[in-house]
N, CA, C and O atoms as a GROMACS GRO file, in nm:
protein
  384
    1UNK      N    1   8.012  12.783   7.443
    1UNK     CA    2   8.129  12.725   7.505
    1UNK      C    3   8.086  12.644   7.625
    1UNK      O    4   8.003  12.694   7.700
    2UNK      N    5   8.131  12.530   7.650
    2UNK     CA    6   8.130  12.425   7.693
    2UNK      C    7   8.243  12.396   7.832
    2UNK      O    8   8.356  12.353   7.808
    3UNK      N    9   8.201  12.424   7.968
    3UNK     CA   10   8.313  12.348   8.048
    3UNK      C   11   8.243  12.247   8.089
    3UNK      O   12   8.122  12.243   8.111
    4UNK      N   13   8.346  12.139   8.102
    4UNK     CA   14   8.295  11.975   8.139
    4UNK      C   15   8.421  11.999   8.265
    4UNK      O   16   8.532  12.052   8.257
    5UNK      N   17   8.318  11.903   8.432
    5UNK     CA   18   8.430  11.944   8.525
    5UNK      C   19   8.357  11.750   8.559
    5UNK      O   20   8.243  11.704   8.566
    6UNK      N   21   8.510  11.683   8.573
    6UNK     CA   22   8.525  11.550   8.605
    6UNK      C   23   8.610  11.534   8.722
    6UNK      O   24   8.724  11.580   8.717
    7UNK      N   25   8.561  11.462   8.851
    7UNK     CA   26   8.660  11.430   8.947
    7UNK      C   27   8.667  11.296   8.964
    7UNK      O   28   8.578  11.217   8.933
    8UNK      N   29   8.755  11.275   9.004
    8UNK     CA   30   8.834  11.124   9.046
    8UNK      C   31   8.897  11.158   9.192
    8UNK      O   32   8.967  11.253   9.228
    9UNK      N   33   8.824  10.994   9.298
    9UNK     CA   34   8.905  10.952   9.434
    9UNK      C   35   8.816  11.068   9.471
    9UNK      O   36   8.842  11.078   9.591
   10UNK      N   37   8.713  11.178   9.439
   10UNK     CA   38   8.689  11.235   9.598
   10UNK      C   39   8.495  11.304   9.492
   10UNK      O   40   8.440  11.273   9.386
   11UNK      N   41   8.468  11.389   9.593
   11UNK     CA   42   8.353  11.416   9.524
   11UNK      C   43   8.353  11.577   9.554
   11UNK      O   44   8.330  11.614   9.669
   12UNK      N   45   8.376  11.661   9.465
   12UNK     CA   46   8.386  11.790   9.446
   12UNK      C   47   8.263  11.891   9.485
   12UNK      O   48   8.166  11.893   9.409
   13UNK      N   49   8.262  11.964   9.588
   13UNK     CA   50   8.141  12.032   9.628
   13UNK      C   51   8.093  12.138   9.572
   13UNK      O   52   8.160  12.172   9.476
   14UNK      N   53   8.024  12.188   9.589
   14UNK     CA   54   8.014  12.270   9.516
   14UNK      C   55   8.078  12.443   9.487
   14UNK      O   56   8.053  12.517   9.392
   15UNK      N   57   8.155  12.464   9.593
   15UNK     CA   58   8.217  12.560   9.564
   15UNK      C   59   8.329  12.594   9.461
   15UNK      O   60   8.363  12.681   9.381
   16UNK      N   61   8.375  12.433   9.525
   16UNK     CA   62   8.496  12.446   9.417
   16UNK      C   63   8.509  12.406   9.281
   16UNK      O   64   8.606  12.404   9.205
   17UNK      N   65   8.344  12.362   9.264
   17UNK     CA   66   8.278  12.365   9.066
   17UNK      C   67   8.290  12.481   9.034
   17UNK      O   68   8.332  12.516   8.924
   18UNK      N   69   8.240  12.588   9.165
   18UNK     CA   70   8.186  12.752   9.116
   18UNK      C   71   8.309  12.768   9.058
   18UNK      O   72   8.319  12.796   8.938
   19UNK      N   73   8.427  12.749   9.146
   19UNK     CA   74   8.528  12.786   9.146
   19UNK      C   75   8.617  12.802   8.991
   19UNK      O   76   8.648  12.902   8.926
   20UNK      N   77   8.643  12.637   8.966
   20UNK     CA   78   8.693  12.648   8.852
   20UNK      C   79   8.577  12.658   8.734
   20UNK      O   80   8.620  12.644   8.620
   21UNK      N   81   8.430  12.680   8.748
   21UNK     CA   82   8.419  12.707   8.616
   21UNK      C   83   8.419  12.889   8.622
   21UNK      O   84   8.405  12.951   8.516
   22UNK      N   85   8.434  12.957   8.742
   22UNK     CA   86   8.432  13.090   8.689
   22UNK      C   87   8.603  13.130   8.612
   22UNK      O   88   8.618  13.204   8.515
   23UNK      N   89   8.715  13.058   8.688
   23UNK     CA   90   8.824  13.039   8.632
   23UNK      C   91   8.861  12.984   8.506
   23UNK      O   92   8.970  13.012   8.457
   24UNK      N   93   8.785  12.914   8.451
   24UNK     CA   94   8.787  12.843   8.304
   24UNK      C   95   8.719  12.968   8.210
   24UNK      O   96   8.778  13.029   8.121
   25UNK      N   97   8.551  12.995   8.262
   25UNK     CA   98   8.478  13.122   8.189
   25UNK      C   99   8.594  13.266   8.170
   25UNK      O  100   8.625  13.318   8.063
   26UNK      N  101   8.630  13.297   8.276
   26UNK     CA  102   8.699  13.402   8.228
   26UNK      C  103   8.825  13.384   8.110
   26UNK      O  104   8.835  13.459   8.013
   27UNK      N  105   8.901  13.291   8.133
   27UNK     CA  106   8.997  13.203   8.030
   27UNK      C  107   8.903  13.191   7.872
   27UNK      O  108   8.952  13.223   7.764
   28UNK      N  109   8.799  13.152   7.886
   28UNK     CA  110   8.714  13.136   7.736
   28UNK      C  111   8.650  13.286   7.699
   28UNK      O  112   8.631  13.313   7.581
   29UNK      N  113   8.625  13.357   7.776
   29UNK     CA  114   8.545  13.459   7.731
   29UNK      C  115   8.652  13.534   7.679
   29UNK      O  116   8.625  13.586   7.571
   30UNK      N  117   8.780  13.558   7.725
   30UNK     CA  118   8.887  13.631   7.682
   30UNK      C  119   8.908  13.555   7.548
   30UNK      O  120   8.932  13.637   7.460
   31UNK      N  121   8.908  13.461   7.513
   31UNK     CA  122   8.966  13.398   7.381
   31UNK      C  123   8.835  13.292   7.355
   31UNK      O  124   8.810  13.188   7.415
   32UNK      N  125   8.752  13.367   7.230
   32UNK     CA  126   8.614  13.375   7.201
   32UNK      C  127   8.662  13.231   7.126
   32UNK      O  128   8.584  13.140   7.154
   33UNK      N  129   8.755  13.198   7.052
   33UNK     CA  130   8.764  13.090   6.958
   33UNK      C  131   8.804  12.926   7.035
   33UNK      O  132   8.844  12.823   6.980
   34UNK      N  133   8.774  12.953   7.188
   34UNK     CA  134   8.737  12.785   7.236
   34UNK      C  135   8.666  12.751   7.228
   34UNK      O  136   8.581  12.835   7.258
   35UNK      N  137   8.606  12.627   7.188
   35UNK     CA  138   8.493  12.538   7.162
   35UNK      C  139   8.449  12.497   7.302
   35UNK      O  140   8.344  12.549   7.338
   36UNK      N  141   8.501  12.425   7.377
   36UNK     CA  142   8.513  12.368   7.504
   36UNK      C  143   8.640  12.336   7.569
   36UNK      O  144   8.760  12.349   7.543
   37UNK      N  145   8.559  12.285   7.673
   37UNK     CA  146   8.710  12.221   7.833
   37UNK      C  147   8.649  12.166   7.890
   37UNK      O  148   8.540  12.165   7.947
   38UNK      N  149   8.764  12.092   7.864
   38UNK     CA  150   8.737  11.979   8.009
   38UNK      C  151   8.835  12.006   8.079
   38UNK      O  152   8.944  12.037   8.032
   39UNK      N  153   8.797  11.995   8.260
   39UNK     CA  154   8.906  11.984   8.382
   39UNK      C  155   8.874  11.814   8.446
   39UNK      O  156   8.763  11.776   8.485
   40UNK      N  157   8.965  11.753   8.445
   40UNK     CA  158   8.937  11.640   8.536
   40UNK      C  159   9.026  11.709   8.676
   40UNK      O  160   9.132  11.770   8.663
   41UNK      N  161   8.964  11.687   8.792
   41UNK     CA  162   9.050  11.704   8.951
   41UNK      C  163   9.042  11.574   8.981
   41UNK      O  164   8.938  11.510   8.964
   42UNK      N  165   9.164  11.518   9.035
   42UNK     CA  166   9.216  11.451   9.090
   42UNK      C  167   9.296  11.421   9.234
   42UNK      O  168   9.397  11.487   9.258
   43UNK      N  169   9.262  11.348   9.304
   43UNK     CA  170   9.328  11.306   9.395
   43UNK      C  171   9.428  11.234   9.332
   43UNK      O  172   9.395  11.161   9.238
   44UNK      N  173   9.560  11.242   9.372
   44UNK     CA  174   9.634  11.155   9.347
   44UNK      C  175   9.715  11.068   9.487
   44UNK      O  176   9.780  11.122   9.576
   45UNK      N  177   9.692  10.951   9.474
   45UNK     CA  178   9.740  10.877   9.616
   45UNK      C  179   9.859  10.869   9.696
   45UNK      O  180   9.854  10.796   9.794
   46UNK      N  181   9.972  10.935   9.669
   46UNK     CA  182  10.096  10.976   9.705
   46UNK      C  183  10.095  11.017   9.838
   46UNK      O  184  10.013  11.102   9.871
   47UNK      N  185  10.191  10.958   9.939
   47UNK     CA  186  10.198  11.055  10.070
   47UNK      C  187  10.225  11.215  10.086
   47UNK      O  188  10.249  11.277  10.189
   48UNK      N  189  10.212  11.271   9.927
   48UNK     CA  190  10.233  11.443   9.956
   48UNK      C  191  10.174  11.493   9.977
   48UNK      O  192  10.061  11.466   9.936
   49UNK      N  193  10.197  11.628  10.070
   49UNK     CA  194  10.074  11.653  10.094
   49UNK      C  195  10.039  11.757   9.906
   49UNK      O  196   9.930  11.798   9.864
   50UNK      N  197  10.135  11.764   9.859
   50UNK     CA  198  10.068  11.838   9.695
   50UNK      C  199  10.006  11.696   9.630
   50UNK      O  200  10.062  11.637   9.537
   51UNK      N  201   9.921  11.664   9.673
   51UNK     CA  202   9.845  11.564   9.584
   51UNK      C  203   9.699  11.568   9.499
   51UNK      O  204   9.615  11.492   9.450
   52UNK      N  205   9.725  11.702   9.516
   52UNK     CA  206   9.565  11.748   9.433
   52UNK      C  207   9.641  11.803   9.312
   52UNK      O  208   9.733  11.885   9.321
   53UNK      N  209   9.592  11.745   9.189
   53UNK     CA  210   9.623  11.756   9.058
   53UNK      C  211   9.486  11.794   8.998
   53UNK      O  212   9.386  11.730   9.035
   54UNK      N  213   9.474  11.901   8.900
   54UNK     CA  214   9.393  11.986   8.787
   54UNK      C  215   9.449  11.931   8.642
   54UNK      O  216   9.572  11.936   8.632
   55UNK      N  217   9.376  11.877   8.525
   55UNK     CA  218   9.420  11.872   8.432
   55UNK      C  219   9.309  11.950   8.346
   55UNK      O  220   9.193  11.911   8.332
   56UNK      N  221   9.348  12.036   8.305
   56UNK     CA  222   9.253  12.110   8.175
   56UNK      C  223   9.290  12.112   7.984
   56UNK      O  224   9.400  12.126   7.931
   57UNK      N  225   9.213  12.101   7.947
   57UNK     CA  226   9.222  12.049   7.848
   57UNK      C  227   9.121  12.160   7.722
   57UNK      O  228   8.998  12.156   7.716
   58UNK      N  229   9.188  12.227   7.656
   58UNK     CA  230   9.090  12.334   7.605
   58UNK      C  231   9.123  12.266   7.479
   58UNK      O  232   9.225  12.205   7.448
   59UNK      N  233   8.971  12.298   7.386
   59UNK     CA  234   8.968  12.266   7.197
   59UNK      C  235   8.965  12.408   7.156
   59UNK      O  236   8.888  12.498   7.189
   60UNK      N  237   9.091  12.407   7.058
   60UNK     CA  238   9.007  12.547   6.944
   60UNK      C  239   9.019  12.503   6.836
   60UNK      O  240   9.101  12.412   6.825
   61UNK      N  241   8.962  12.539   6.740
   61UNK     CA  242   9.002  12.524   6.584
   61UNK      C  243   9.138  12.497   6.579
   61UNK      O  244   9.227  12.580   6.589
   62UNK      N  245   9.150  12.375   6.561
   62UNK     CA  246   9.252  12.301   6.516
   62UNK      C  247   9.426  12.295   6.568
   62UNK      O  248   9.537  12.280   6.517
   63UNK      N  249   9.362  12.317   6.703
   63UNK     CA  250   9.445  12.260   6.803
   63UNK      C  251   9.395  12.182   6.930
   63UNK      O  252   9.272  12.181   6.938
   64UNK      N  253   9.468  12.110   7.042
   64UNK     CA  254   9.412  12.072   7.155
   64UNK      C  255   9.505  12.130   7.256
   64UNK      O  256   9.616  12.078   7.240
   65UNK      N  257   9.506  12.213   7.350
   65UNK     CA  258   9.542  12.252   7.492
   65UNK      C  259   9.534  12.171   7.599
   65UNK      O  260   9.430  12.149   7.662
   66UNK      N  261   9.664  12.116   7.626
   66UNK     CA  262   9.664  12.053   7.774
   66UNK      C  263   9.738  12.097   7.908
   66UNK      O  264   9.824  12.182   7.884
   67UNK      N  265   9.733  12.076   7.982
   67UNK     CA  266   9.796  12.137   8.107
   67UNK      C  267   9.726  12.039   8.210
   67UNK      O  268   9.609  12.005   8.227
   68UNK      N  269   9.900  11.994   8.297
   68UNK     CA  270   9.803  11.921   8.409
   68UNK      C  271   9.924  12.029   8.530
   68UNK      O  272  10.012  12.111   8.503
   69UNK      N  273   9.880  11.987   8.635
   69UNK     CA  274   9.943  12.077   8.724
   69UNK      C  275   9.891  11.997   8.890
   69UNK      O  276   9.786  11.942   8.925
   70UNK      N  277  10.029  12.024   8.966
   70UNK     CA  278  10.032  11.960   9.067
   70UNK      C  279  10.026  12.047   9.242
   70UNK      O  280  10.137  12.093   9.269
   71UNK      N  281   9.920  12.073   9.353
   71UNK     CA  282   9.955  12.129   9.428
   71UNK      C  283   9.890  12.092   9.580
   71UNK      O  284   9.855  11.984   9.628
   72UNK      N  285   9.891  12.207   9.625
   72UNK     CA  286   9.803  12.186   9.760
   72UNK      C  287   9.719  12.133   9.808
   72UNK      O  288   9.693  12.050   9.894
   73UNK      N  289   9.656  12.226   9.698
   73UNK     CA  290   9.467  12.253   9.688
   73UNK      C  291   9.463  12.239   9.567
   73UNK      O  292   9.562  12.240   9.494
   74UNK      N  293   9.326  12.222   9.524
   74UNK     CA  294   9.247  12.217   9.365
   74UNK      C  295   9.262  12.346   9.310
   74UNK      O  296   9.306  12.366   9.197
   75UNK      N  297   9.221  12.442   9.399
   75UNK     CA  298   9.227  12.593   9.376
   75UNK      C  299   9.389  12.626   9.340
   75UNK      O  300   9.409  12.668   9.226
   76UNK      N  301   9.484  12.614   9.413
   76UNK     CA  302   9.599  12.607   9.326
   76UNK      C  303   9.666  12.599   9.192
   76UNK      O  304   9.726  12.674   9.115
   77UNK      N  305   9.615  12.423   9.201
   77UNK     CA  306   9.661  12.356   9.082
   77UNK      C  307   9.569  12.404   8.946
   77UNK      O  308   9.608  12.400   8.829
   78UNK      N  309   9.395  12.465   9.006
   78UNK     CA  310   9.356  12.519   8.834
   78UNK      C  311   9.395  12.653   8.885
   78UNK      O  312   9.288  12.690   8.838
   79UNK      N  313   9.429  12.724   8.918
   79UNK     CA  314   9.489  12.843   8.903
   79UNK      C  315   9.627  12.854   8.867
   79UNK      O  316   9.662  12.971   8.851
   80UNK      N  317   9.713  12.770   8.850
   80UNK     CA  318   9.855  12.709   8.765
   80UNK      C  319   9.805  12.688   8.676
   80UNK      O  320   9.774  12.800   8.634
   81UNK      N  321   9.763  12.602   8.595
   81UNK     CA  322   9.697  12.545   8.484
   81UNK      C  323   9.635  12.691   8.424
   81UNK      O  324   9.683  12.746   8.325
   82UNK      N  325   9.528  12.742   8.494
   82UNK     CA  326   9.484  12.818   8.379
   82UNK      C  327   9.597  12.930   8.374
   82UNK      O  328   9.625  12.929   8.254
   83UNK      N  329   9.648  12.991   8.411
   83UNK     CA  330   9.806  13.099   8.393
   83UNK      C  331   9.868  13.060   8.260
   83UNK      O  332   9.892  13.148   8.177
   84UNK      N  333   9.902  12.900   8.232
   84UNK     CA  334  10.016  12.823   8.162
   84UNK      C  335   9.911  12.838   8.021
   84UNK      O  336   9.955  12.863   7.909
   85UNK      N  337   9.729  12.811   8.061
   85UNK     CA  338   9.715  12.785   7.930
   85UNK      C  339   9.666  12.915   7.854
   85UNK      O  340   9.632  12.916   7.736
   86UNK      N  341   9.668  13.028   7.943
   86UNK     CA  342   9.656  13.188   7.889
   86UNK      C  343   9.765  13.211   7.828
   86UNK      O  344   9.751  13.281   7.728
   87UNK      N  345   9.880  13.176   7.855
   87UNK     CA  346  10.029  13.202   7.799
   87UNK      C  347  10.004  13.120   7.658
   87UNK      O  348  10.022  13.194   7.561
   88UNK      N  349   9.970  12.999   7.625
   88UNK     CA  350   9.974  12.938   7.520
   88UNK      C  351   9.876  12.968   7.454
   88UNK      O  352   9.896  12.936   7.336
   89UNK      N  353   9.747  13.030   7.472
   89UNK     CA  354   9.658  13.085   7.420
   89UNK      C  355   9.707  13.222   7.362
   89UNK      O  356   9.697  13.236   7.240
   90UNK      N  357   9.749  13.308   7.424
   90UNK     CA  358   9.853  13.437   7.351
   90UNK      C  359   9.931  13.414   7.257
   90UNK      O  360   9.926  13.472   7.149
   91UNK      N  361  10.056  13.278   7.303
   91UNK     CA  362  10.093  13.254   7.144
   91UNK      C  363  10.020  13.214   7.044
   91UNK      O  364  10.053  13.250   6.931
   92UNK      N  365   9.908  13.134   7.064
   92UNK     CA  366   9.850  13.097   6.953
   92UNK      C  367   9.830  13.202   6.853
   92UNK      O  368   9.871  13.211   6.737
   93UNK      N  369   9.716  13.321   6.967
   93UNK     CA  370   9.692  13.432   6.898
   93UNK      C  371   9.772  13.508   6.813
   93UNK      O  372   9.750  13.574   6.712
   94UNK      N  373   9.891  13.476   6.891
   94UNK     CA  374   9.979  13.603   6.823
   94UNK      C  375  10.021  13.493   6.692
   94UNK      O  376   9.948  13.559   6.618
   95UNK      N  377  10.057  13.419   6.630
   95UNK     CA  378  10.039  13.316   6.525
   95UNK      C  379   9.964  13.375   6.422
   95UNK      O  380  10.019  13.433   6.328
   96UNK      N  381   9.872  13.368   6.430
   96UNK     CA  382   9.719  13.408   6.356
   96UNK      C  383   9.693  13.532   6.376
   96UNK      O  384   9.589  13.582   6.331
   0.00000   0.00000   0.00000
């Protein structure tokens, strides 16, 4: 399993790589059937101060998972994101 971490408008240090890939790993290790993810973080240029946007993007067998999410901090917005895409990962499961 595969996380790909992409930023845009700023340059991501390194904590907050640790950050969301230990938040993505725990999300994949719980649900063995993701291939990969990608997170792009974003600045977004708006006078808010919620202008840090997370978009994650998980593959499994024969679906695609998206979630973008809008907040504070980075840490926020992938900690929204990954919540929304554990919920859609449960339904999947429960599907199959």
């Amino acid at each position: 399993m595969k996380v790909k971490i992409q930023t845009v408008h700023f340059d991501a240090d390194s904590r907050l790589e640790e950050f969301i890939h230990e938040r993505v790993d725990k999300l994949m290790n719980r649900y063995k059937k993701v291939i990969h993810a990608d997170v792009v973080l974003r600045l977004d240029k708006s006078e808010s101060q919620e202008n840090k946007i997370a978009e994650i993007k998980l593959e499994v067998p024969g679906n695609h998972l998206f979630v973008k999410k809008q907040s504070r901090t980075f840490e926020e917005a992938a900690d929204s994101a990954v919540e929304v895409l554990h919920r859609q990962l449960e339904k999947l499961k429960d599907k199959h």
